[in-house]
BAFI-81254 format. One record per residue (C-alpha): x, y, z. Coordinates in steps of 0.5 Angstrom, whole numbers, plus 500, padded with zeros to 3 digits. Example, Ala and Ser with C-alpha at 12.3 -4.5 7.8 and 13.67 -1.06 7.14 Angstrom:
2
525491516527498514
***
This chain:
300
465521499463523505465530505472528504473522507470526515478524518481530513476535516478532523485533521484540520480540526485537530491541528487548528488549535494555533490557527496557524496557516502550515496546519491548514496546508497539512489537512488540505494536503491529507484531503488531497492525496489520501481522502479516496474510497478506502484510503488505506489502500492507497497508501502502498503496504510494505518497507521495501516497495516504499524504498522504490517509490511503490513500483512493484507491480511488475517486479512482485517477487516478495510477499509483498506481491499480496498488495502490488500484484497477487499473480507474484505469489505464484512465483514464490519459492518458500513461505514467509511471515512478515510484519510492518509498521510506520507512523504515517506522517507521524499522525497515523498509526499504520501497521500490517501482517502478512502470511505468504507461500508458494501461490498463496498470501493473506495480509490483515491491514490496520490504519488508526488516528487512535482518538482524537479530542474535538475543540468547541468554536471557542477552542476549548476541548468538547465532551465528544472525542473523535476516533478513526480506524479503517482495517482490510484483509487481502487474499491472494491465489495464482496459479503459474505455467512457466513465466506466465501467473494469474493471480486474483485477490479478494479484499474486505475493508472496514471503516469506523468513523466515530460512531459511523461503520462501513463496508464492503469487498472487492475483487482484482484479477491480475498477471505476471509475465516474466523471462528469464532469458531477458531478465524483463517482467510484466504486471498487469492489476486490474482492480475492483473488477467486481465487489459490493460497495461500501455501505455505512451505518448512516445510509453512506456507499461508496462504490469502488471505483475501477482500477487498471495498473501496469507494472514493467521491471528488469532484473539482472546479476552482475555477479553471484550475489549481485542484482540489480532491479529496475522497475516503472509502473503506470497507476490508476491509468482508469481515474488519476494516472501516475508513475512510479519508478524505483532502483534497487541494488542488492549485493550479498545480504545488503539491500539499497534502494531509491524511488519516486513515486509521484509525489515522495522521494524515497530511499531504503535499505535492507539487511537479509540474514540467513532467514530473517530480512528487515527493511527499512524506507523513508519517505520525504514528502513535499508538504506532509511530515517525513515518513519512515517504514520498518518491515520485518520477514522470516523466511521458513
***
């Protein structure tokens, strides 16, 4: 997989300069949890799913269903714009924006380690500077009879590894049943079901490796203005199965949330206001730097 995805030796690189054994744990950390094909979608997308330990598949009932599971947007009543931000273990550059309505969505995605200097084998700074940058644009459509929605969603991804390109594409069908009357919702992703692999400029591929992710939620008002949700979903069930559970508490315009996805513990809140929502998640990890998210959405 290109020996690790290159940016963790590049990690390690960076960060060697003092030799110290926390920067060595750092990279092999990275290398770890995020040097997969097209790593940028691993990440998850979004404050407000991060808050709940990145279970959403089965609760996708924002325009951050785009990511999680496309079949949400048939569920959507009005459209939005969003933007989000995060320095990812405050290294990398992660931000996104999102365009989602009534059975539609796109999002355009852009992760960036910016440059990077490179040290000789004496530790003094090289001529040739090392840059990082993977991009990828989502589309969603569904179409919705009741509590039932399929949905689909097309990715192209694009990576720059210095002077190194690739791409490629994929698609993921995927549904969402939901019922009023219990209050439980149901999503299913299947990824990468067909697509073209990623080529690189260097005569590299990577193939998308098959996905399928399960998602259950429930959804219930205590009170007008008063809602809870729960939700657990079941990741890479085909490659490296994990779960990711997540509670969220809104009352009025005032979101709280708590999550586990796994690896992180994270919290959230929210403050929604007549048509503008801001997010907010932090993520504390056991070996990477803390991180934090921050989304904005108008609502039309």
């Amino acid at each position: 997989m290109m020996e690790k995805k290159i940016v963790a030796l590049v990690l390690l690189l960076a960060f060697s300069l003092s030799g110290s054994a926390w920067a060595s744990a750092w990279a092999s950390a990275w290398a770890e949890e995020f040097a997969e094909v097209a790593a940028l979608l691993r990440i998850g997308l979004g404050a407000r799913p991060l808050g709940m330990g990145g279970a959403f598949i089965g609760l996708a009932d924002d325009e951050n269903a785009i990511f999680y599971n496309p079949a949400g947007v048939g569920f959507l009543e009005g459209a939005s714009l969003t933007a989000f931000y995060s320095r990812q273990f405050e290294l990398l550059d992660y931000a996104a924006l999102g365009l989602a309505g009534r059975s539609w969505g796109v999002e355009l995605l852009q992760l960036s380690a910016g440059t990077i200097p490179m040290r000789n084998e004496f530790g003094n700074p090289d001529e040739e500077a090392f840059a990082y940058t993977s991009r990828a644009g989502l589309g969603a459509l569904a179409l919705r009879w009741g509590g039932l929605s399929l949905g689909i969603r097309v990715k192209f991804y694009q990576e720059l590894n210095g002077s190194v390109h690739g791409s490629g594409w994929a698609l993921d069908p995927a549904l969402l049943l939901r019922s009023r009357r219990t209050g439980l919702r149901l999503g299913l992703l299947l990824e990468n079901l067909i697509g073209r692999a990623i080529q690189f400029t260097n005569g590299h591929y990577e193939r998308w490796p098959p996905g399928l992710h399960l998602g259950l939620a429930y959804s219930t008002e205590f009170s007008p203005g008063i809602r809870l949700n729960l939700a657990c979903d079941l990741a890479g069930l085909m490659n490296r199965p994990e779960a990711h559970l997540g509670a969220e508490l809104w009352a009025e315009g005032l979101g709280l949330r708590l999550g586990f996805d796994g690896v992180m513990l994270t919290a959230g809140s929210s403050i929604s206001w007549e048509r503008l929502r801001i997010d907010w998640a932090y993520a504390v990890h056991p070996q990477l730097p803390d991180t934090n998210r921050i989304s904005v959405t108008l609502i039309f």
